[in-house]
Each structure stands twice: as C-alpha cells, then as structure tokens.
C-alpha positions in Angstrom: 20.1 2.5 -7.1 17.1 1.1 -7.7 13.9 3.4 -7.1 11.6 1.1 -4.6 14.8 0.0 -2.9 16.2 0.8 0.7 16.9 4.5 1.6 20.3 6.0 0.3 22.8 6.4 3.8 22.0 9.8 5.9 25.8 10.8 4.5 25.0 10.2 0.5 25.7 13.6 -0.8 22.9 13.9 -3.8 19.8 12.1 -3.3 19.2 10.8 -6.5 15.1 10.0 -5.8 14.8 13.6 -4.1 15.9 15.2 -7.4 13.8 13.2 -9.7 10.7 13.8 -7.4 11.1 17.4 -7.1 12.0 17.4 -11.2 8.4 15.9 -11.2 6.5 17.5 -9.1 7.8 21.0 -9.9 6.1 20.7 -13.4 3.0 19.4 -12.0 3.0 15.9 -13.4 2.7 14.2 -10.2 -0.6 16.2 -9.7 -1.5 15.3 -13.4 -0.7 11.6 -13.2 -1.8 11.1 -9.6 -5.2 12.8 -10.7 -5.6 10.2 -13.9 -4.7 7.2 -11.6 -8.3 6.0 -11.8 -8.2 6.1 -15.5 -5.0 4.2 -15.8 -6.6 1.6 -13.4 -9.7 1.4 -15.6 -7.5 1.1 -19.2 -6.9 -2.6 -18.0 -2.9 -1.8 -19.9 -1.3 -3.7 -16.9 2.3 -2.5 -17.5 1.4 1.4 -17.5 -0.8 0.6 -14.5 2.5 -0.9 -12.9 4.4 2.1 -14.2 2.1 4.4 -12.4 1.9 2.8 -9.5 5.6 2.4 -9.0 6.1 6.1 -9.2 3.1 7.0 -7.1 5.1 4.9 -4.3 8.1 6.2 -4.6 6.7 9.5 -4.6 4.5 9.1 -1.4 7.8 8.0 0.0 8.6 11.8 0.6 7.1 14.3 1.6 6.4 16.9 -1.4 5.5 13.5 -3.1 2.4 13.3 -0.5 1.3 16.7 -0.3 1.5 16.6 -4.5 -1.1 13.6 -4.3 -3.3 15.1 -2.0 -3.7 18.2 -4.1 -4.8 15.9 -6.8 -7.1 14.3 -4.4 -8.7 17.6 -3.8 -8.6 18.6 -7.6 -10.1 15.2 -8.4 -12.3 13.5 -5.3 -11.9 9.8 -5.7 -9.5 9.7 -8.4 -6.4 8.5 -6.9 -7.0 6.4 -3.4 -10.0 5.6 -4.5 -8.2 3.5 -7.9 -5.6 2.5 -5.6 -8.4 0.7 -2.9 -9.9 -0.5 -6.0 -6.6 -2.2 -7.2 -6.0 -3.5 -3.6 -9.2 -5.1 -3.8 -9.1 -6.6 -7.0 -5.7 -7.7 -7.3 -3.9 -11.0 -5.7 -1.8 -10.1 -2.8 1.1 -11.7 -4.8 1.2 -9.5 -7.6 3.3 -6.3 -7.6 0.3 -4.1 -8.7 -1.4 -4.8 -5.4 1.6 -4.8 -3.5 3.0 -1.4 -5.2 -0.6 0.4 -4.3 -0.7 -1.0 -0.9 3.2 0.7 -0.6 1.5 4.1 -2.0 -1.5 3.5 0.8 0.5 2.8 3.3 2.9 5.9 3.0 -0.4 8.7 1.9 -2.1 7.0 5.2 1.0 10.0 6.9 -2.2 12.5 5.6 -4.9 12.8 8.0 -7.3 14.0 4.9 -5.9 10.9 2.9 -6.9 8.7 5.9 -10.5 9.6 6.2 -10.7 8.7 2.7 -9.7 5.8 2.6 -11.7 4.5 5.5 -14.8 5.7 3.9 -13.5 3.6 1.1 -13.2 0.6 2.8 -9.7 -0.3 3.6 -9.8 -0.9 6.9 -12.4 -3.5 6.1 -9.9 -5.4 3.6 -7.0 -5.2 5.7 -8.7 -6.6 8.7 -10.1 -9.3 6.0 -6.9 -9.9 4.4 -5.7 -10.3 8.4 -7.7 -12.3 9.6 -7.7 -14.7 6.6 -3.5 -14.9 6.8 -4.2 -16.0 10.6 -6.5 -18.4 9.4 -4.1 -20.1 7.2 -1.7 -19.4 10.0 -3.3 -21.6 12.5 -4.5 -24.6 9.5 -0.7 -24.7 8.9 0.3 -24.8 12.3 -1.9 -28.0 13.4 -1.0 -29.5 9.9 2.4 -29.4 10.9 2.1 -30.1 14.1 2.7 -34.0 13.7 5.9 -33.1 11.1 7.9 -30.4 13.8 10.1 -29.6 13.0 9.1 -29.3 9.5 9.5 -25.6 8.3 6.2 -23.5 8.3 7.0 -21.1 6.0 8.4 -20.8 2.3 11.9 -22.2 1.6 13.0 -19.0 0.1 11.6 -17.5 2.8 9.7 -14.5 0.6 6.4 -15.7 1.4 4.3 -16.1 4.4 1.7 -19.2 4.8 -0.7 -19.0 2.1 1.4 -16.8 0.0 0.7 -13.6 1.5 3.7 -11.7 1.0 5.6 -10.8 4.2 5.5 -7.8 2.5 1.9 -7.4 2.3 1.2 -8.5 6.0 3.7 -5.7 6.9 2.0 -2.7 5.0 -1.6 -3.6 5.8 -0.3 -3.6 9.6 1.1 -0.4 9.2 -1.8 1.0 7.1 -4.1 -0.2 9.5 -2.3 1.6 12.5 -2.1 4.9 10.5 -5.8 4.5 9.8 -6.7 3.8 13.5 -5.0 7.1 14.9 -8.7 8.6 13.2 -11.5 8.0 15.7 -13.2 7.3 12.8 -10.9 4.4 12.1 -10.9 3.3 15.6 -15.3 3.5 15.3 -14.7 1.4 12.2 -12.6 -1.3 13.9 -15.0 -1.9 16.9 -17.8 -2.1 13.8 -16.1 -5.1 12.3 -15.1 -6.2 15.7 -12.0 -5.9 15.6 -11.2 -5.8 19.3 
C-alpha cells in the first residue's frame, strides 16, 4: 500500500503506516528529522527534500506523528513550519514538494500551538492569495468559455483545476485555512486581508 495513499479499511488487522511511524518515532528520528527540516529545505538537494517531506506528511497523518513534530518545533522554534511555509511559498503549486508540505500543513494545523505559528508565518496570507488568484482564473475561464458551452472548463484528465492549481491544492489550503481560522488570531488576520 502505498504510504500517501487512502486509509487502510477500519477492519485491516496490522496497520502497516502505524508500525512504521511508531518504529520512527520511538527512536526519536521524527523529532530529529522534523527539527533539520529547514536545513534540508536550504541544501537545495530536491529529492531528499521530497523524501523529507513525504514522511513528515505521512507522519502528521497520525497523531504521535503530530505531537512528535511539535516537540521538535519547541526544541527548534522555526525550524520545521517555518521551512515548510517557506516551501509553500516558493514552490509551484504543481509540484509535489509544495503539494507534499501543504499535506504536512494541513494535518499539523490539528495543533493549536502549530496554528499560531503558522499564521505568524504568513499562511493565511498565501492561501487567501493562492484563493483568490484560482477564482480569478476561475471567472477569466468561465466568460472565455462562455461563447463555446458546452465546452469543458476543466482539464481532460480531470487532475487539474483552471490554471493548473491542483484540485488537490485548492482542497488543502481550504482546509488549512479553516483550521487556522478556529484561532481568533486567524479569524483577526482574515478580516486584515479582508477576507470577509
């Protein structure tokens, strides 16, 4: 079963993903690698950062993974959501690095300390960006083929949204960006950037 894939069944008998993550954070190498992330981010070596950042998702996916994180977080301010804001800033919305660090955002945003930090960081202000530029593109393709209906909108594969923004990508942010707002802080950040 691949690792970023769906959830095993409620009836699977060994959850393969459980073991491995407790294996790894029972050692302390979640903390340790979680800790370095910035480091990895800065070593421009774009496979090892994919390599981290695909384990740091699937990690966040539980809840030992999260709590392991944080601890680094704490051990290391601004090592590990602070490089992963930085990647979602920097990299296309396309590529799996951003998409694999929005993933780990997404699921440490389920950590009221991890969502203070990263609104202080600035996500909020790139989702509602990143948004507000897919509804953009949205509403361009919509009059554009508005003379064509019904001509198809979307991708023929169907993967992509317009502009290709992942629907992927769309999804998380949403989902980040309701996590984030359950902070009044997040909420006071919204209403900044006008939001509502």
């Amino acid at each position: 079963r691949p690792l970023l894939g769906p959830p095993p069944p409620p009836d699977e008998p060994i959850r393969p993903r459980r073991a491995f993550l407790a294996a790894f954070a029972c050692f302390g190498a979640l903390r340790a690698l979680a800790g370095r992330l910035s480091e990895f981010a800065a070593s421009g070596d774009a496979e090892l950062l994919e390599l981290v950042l695909a384990v740091l998702a699937v990690c966040a996916c539980e809840v030992v993974g999260r709590r392991e994180i944080e601890a680094a977080e704490v051990q290391r301010p601004l090592s590990c959501v602070a490089a992963l804001v930085t990647v979602l800033r920097r990299e296309s919305v396309s590529s799996l690095v951003h998409m694999l660090s929005l993933a780990a955002l997404q699921r440490l945003s389920l950590r009221a300390h991890l969502q203070n930090k990263m609104i202080e960081l600035g996500a909020i202000d790139w989702i509602l960006e990143n948004l507000r530029s897919v509804a953009n593109q949205q509403a361009e393709a919509v009059k554009e083929h508005s003379s064509s209906w019904p001509g198809p909108l979307l991708s023929s594969n169907g993967a992509a949204g317009l502009g290709g923004t992942p629907d992927f990508s769309v999804e998380f942010a949403s989902a980040l960006l309701m996590n984030l707002t359950l902070r009044a802080a997040g909420r006071r950040r919204c209403g900044e950037l006008q939001a509502y």
